[in-house]
LUMRO-882457 format. One record per residue (C-alpha): residue number from 1; residue in one letter; x, y, z. Coordinates in pm, 1 decimal. Example, Ala and Ser with C-alpha at 12.3 -4.5 7.8 and 13.67 -1.06 7.14 Angstrom:
REM LUMRO-882457
(pt 1 "A" (1230.0 -450.0 780.0))
(pt 2 "S" (1367.0 -106.0 714.0))
END
This chain:
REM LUMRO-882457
(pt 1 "X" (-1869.9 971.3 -47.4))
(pt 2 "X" (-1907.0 572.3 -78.0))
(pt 3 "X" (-1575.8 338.8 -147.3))
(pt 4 "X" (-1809.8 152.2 -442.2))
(pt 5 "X" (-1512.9 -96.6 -500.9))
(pt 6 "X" (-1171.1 -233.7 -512.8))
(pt 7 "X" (-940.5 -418.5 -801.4))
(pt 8 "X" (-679.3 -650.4 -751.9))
(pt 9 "X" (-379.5 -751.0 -977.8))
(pt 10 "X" (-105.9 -945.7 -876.1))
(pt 11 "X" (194.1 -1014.8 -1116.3))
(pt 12 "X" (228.0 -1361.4 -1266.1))
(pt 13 "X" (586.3 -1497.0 -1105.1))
(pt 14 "X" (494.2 -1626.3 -734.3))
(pt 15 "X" (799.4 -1781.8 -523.5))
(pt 16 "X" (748.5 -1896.5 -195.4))
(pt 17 "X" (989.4 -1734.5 92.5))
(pt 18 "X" (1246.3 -2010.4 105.4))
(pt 19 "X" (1290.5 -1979.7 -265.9))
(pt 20 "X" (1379.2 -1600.2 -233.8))
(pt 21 "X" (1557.3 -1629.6 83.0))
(pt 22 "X" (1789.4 -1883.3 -139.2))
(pt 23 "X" (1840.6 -1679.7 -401.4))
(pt 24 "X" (1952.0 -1390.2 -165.7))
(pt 25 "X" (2180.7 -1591.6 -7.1))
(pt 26 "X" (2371.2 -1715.6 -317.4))
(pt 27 "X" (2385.7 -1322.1 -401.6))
(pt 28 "X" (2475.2 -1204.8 -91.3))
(pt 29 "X" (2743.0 -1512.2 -20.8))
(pt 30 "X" (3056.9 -1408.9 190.9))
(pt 31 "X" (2845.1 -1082.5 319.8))
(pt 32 "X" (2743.0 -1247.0 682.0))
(pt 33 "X" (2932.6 -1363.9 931.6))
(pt 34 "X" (2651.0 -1557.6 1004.6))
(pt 35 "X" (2495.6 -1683.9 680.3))
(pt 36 "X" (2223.1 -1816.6 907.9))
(pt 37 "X" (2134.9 -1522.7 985.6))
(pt 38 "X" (1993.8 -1389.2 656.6))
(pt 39 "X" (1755.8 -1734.0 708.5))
(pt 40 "X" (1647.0 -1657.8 1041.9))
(pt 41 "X" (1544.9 -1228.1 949.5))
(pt 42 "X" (1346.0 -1368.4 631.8))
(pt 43 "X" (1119.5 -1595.4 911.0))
(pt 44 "X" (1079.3 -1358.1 1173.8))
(pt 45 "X" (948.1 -1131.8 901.9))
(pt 46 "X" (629.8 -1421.9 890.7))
(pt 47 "X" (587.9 -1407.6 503.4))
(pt 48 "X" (518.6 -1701.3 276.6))
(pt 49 "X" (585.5 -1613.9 -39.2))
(pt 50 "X" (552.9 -1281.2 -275.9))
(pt 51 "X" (457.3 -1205.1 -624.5))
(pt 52 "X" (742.1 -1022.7 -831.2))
(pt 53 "X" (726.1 -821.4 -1131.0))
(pt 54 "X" (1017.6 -1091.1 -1275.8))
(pt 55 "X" (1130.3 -1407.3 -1293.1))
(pt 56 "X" (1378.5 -1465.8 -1017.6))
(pt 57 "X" (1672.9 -1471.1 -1344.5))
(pt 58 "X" (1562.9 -1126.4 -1458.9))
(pt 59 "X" (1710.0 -947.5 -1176.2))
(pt 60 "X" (2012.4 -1054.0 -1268.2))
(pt 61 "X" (1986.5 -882.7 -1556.7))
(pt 62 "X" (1908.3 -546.2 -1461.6))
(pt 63 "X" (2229.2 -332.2 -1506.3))
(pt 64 "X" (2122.7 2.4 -1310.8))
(pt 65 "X" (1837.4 217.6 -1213.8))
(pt 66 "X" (1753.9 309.0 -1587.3))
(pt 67 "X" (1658.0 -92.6 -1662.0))
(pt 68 "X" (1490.7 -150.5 -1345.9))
(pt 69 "X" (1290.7 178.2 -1387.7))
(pt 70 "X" (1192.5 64.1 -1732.5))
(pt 71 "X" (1078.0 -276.7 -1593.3))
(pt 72 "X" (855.6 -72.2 -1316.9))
(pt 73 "X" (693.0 124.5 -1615.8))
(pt 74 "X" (590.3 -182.1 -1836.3))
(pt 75 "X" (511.6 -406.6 -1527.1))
(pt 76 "X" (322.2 -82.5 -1382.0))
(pt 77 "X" (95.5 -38.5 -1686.1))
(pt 78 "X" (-3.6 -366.8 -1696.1))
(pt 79 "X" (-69.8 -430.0 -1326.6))
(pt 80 "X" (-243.6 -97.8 -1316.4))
(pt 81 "X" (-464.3 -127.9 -1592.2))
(pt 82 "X" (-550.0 -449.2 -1488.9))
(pt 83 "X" (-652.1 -323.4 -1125.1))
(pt 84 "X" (-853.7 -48.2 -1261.0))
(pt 85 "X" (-1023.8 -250.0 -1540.6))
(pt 86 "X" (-1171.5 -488.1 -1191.7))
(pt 87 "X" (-1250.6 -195.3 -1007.2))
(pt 88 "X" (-1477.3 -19.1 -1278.1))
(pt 89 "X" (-1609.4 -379.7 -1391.2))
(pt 90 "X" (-1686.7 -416.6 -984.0))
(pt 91 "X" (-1837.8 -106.4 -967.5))
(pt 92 "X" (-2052.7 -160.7 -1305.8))
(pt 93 "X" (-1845.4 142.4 -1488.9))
(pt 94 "X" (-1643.4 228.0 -1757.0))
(pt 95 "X" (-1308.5 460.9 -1795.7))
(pt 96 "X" (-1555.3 725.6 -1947.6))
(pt 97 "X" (-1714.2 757.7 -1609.2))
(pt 98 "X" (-1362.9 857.6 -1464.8))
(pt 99 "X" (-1362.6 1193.5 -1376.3))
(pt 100 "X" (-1059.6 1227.8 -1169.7))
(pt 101 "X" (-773.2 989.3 -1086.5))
(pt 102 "X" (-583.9 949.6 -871.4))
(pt 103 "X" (-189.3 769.6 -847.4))
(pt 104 "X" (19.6 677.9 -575.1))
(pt 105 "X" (378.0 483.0 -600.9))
(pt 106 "X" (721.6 515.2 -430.9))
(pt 107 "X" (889.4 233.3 -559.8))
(pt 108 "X" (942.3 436.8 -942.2))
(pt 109 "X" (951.2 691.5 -1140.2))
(pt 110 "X" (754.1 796.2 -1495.1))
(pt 111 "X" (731.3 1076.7 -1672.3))
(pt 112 "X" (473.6 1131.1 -1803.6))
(pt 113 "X" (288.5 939.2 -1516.6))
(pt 114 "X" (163.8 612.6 -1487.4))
(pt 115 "X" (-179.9 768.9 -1504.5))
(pt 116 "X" (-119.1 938.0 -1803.8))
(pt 117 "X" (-31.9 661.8 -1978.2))
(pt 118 "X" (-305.4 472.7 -1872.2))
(pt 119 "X" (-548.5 754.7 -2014.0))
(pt 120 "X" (-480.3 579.5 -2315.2))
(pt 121 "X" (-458.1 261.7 -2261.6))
(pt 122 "X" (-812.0 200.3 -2087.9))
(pt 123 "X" (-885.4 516.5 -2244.6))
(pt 124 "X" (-986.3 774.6 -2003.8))
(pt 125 "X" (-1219.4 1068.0 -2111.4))
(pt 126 "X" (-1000.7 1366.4 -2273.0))
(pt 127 "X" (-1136.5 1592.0 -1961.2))
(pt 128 "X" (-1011.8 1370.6 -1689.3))
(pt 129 "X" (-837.0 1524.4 -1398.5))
(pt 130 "X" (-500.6 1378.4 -1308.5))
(pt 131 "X" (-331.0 1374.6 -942.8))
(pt 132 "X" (-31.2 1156.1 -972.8))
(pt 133 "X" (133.7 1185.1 -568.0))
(pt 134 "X" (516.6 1023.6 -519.1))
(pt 135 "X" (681.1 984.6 -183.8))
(pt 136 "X" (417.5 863.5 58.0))
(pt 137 "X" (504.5 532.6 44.7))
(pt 138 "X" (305.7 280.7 283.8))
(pt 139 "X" (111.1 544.1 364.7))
(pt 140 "X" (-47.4 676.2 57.1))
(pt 141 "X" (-303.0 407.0 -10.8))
(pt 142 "X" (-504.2 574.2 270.0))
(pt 143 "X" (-383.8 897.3 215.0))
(pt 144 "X" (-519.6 848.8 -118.0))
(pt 145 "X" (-818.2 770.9 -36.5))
(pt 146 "X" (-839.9 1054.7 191.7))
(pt 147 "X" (-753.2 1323.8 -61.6))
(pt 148 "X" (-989.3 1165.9 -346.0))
(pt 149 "X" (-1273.9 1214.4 -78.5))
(pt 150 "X" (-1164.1 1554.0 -8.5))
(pt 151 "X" (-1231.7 1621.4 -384.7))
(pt 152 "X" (-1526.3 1480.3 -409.7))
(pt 153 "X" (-1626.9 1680.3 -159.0))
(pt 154 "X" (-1627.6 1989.5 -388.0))
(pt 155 "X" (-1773.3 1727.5 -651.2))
(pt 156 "X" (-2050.6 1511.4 -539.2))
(pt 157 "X" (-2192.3 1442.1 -904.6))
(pt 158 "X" (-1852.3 1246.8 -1002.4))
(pt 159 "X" (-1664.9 976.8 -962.1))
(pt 160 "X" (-1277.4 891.6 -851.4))
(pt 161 "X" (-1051.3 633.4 -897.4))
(pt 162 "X" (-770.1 556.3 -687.5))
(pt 163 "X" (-456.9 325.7 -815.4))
(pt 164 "X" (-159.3 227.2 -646.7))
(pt 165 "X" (104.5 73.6 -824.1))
(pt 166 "X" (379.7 -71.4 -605.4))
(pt 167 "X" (674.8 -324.0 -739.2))
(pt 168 "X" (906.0 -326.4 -473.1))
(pt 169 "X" (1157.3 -520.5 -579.5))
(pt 170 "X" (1316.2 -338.9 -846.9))
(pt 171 "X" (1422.8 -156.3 -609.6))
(pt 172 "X" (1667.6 -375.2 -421.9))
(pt 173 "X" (1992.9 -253.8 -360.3))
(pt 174 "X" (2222.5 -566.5 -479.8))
(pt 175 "X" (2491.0 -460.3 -362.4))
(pt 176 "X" (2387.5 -312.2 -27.7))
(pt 177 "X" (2387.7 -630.6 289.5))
(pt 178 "X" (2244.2 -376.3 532.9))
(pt 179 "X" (2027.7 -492.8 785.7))
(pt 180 "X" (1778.9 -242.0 651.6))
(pt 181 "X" (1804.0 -405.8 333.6))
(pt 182 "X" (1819.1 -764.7 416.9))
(pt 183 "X" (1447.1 -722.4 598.6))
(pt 184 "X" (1286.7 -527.1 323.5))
(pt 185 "X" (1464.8 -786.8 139.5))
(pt 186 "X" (1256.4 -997.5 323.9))
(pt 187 "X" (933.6 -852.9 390.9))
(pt 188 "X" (777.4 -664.4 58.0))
(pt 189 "X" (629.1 -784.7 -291.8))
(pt 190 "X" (473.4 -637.8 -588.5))
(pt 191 "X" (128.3 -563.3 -678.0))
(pt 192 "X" (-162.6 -302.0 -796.7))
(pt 193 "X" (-463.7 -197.2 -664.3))
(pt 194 "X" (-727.7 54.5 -760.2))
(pt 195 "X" (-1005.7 217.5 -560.8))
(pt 196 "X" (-1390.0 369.4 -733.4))
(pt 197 "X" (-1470.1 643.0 -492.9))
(pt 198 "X" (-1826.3 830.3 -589.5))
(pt 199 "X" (-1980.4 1117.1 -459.9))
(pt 200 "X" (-2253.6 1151.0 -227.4))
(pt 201 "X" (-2503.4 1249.7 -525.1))
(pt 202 "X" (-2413.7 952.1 -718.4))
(pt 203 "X" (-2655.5 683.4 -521.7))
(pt 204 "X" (-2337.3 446.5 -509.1))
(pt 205 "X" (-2367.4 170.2 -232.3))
(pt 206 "X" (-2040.8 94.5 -20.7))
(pt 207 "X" (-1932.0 234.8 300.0))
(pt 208 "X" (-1919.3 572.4 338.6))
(pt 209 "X" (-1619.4 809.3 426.0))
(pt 210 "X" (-1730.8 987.4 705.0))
(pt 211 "X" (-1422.0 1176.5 779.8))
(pt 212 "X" (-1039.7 1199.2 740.5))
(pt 213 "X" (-705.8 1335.1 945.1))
(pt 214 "X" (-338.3 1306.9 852.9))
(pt 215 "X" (-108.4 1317.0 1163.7))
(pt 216 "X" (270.2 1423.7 1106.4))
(pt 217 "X" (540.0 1370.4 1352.7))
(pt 218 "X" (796.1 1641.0 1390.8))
(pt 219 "X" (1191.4 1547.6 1336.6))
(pt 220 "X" (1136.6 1177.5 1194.1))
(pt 221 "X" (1269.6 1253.5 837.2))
(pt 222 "X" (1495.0 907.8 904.6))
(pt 223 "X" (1255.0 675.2 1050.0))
(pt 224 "X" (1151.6 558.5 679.1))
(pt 225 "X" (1229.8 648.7 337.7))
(pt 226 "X" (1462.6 594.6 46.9))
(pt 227 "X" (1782.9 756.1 6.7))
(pt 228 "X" (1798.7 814.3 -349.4))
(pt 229 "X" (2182.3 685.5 -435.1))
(pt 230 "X" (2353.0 630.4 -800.2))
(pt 231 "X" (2188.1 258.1 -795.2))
(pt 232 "X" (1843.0 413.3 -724.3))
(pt 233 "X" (1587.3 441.6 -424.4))
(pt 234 "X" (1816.9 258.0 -93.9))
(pt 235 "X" (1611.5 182.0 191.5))
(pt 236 "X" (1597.0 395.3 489.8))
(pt 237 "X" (1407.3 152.1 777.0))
(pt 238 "X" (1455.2 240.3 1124.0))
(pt 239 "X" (1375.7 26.4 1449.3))
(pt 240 "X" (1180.1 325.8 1545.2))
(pt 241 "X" (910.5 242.7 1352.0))
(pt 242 "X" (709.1 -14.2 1586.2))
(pt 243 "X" (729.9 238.4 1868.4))
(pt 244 "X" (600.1 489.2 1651.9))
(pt 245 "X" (287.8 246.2 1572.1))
(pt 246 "X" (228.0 170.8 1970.2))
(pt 247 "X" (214.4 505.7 2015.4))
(pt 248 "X" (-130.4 593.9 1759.6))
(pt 249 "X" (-383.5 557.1 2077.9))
(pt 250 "X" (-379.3 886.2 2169.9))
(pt 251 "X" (-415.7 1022.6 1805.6))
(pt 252 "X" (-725.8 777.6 1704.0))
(pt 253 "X" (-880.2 861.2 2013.4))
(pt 254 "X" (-890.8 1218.7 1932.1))
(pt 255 "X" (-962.3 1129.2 1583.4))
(pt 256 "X" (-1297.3 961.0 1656.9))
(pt 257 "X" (-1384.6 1185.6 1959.8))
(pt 258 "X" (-1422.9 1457.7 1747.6))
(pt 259 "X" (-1654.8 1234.2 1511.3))
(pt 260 "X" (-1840.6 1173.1 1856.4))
(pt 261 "X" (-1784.9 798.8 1831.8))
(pt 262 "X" (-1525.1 583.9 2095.1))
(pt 263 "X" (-1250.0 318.9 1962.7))
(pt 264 "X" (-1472.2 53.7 2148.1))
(pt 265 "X" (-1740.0 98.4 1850.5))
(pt 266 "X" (-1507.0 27.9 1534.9))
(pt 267 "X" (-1661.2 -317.9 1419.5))
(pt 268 "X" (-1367.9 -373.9 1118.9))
(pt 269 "X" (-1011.7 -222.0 1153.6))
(pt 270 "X" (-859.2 -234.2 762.1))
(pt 271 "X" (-450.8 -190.8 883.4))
(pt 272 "X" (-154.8 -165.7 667.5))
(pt 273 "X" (38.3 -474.3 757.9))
(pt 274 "X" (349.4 -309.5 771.9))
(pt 275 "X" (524.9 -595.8 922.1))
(pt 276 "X" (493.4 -832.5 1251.5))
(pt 277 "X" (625.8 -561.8 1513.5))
(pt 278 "X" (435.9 -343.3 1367.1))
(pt 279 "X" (137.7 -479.2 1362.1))
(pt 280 "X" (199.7 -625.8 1713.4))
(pt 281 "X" (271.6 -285.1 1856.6))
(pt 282 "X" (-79.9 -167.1 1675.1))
(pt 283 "X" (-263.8 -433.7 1872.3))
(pt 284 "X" (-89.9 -335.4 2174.7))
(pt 285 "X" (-124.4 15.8 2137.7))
(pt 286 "X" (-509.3 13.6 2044.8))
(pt 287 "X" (-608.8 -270.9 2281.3))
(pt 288 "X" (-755.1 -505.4 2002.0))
(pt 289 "X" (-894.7 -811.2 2038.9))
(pt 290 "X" (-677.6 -1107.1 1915.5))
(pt 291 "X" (-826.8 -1134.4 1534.2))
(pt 292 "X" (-899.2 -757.6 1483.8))
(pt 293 "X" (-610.3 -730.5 1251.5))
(pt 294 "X" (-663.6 -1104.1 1126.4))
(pt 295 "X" (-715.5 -978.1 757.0))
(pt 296 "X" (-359.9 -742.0 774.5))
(pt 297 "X" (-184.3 -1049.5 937.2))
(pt 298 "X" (-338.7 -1343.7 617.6))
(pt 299 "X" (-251.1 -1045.1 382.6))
(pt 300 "X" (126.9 -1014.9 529.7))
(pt 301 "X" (160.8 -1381.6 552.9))
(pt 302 "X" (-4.2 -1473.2 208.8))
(pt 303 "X" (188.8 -1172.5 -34.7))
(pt 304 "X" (442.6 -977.4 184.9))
(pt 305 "X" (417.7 -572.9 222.8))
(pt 306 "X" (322.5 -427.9 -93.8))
(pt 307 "X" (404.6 -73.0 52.3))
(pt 308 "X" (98.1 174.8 -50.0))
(pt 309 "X" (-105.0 -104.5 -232.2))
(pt 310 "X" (-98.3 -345.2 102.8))
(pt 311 "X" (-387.0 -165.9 294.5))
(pt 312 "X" (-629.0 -164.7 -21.9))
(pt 313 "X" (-591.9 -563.3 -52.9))
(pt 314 "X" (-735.0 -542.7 346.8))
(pt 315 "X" (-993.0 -299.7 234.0))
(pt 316 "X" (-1086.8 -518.7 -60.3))
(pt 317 "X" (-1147.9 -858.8 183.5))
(pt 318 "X" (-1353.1 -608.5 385.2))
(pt 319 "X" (-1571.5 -484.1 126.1))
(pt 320 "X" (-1628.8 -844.0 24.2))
(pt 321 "X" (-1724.7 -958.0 418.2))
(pt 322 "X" (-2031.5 -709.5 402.5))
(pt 323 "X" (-2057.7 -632.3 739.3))
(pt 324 "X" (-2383.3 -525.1 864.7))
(pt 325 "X" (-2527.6 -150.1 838.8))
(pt 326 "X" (-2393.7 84.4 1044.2))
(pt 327 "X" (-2076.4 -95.7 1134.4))
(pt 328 "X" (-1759.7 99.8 1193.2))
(pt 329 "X" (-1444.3 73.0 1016.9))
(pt 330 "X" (-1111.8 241.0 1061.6))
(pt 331 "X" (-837.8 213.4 793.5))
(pt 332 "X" (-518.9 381.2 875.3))
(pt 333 "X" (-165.2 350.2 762.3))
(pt 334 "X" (176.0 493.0 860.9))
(pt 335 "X" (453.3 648.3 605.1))
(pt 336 "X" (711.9 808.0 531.6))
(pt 337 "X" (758.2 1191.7 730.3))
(pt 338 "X" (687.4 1064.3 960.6))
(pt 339 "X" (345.7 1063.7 966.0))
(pt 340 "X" (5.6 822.0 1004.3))
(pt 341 "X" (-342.6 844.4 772.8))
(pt 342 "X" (-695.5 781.1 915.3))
(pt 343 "X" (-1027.8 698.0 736.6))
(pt 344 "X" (-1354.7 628.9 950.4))
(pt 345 "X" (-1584.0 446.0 746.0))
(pt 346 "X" (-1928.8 310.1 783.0))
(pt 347 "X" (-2120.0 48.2 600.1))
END
């Protein structure tokens, strides 16, 4: 299976961090103690700015869960055809070469799908195959991947597309001044990407997935996740999570053991940029080199965390380095379970 190419869309209203750290203050005025304090979480988090799905104003006017859930389905649709329509034009293809998609998101709910209603909207063949997935969160852009090369495993003669639609911040509690809240407050923005994944029989060029493994971790239900509460999905972040990211070495050593390769010989690492403690405890965990996770930290710094979607922006500046035949890459992401994703690759 090759990863023939990746789409971008970013939503039109950009504010840089002191901008929404101002706005958060005026709503969250009388909360802290400290008012400083809301300041100095929004720069240790080391982002300059997000895109939104609204205008700062628009939040405002959200009145529950059912108007910021209808604001994630039109923003959604747009954003998502928009990241497919640059994959397929990438990839010199058209919807009616879709033969399966796939959807990940965590940050709303539709029903029918987002994928659904994009069938009509690009259109999509009347055949296609749909595998909307909900509740991986940061995960799921490589778990995607994974599971769209497990089917086109079975199916070499077709073609996948991935799309991840995440708009995090319709999903701000308001009224919740949680430290947990103030940092994903903080630390994630909106955006869409979309994967073309072909089978082996297709003669696509890209790297190719050589092999997959989801790791889950055992009792860790609270380390990340939503808590789904009458005002709609509240965070659940624990300051567990960087020690669960030092801790991968073992598991990616096994990983690539078994694919008779060494960590030493991964030439591009395409990370989730979860955050700075999290990437820091990656580096320190996996014994990087300085810039080995330069692309996750210019992503981070550039647009925030945009949960699942993050990790595909990385893969995208990867594709578009080239790096020479028979390099090694390594994407992998954590989520939600807890659990971690893994994806050798090789150009």
């Amino acid at each position: 299976m090759q990863i023939a190419a990746v789409g971008l869309s970013l939503p039109a209203h950009y504010f840089d961090q002191r901008e929404l750290a101002d706005a958060l203050s005026h709503l969250w005025a009388g909360r802290f103690h400290n008012p400083q304090r809301l300041d100095q979480i929004h720069r240790n988090v080391l982002v300059g700015g997000r895109h939104l799905a609204l205008p700062i104003e628009g939040y405002a006017k959200l009145k529950g869960f059912g108007d910021a859930n209808a604001a994630y389905i039109e923003c959604g649709l747009e954003l998502g055809e928009q990241a497919i329509r640059a994959a397929l034009a990438r990839a010199s293809l058209s919807p009616a070469d879709v033969d399966h998609i796939f959807s990940v998101s965590v940050t709303g709910i539709s029903v029918p799908s987002l994928d659904a209603r994009l069938a009509n909207r690009l259109p999509l063949r009347g055949d296609v195959k749909r595998t909307p997935i909900f509740g991986l969160g940061c995960v799921a852009g490589a778990a995607g991947i994974a599971r769209a090369a497990d089917y086109l495993r079975a199916f070499p003669d077709q073609t996948a597309v991935l799309l991840s639609v995440e708009l995090c911040s319709l999903t701000l509690q308001r009224s919740d001044a949680s430290i947990a809240n103030v940092i994903a407050s903080g630390l994630f923005g909106d955006g869409a990407a979309a994967v073309v994944l072909r089978g082996a029989n297709t003669g696509a060029l890209g790297p190719r997935i050589l092999a997959t493994r989801s790791i889950f971790y055992p009792d860790t239900e609270r380390v990340m996740g939503w808590d789904v509460a009458d005002g709609g999905f509240q965070v659940v972040l624990s300051a567990d999570v960087p020690r669960m990211a030092a801790g991968l070495r073992p598991d990616v050593d096994r990983f690539l053991a078994d694919q008779g390769i060494d960590l030493s010989e991964i030439g591009i690492f395409v990370c989730h940029p979860g955050g700075p403690r999290v990437l820091e405890a990656i580096e320190r965990g996996l014994s990087l080199a300085p810039d080995a996770l330069a692309a996750s930290w210019e992503h981070l710094s550039r647009v925030g965390n945009l949960s699942s979607a993050s990790v595909l922006f990385v893969l995208a500046e990867a594709l578009d380095e080239k790096p020479e035949p028979g390099t090694f890459g390594l994407l992998l992401a954590m989520g939600p379970g807890f659990c971690s994703e893994l994806v050798l690759l090789q150009w």
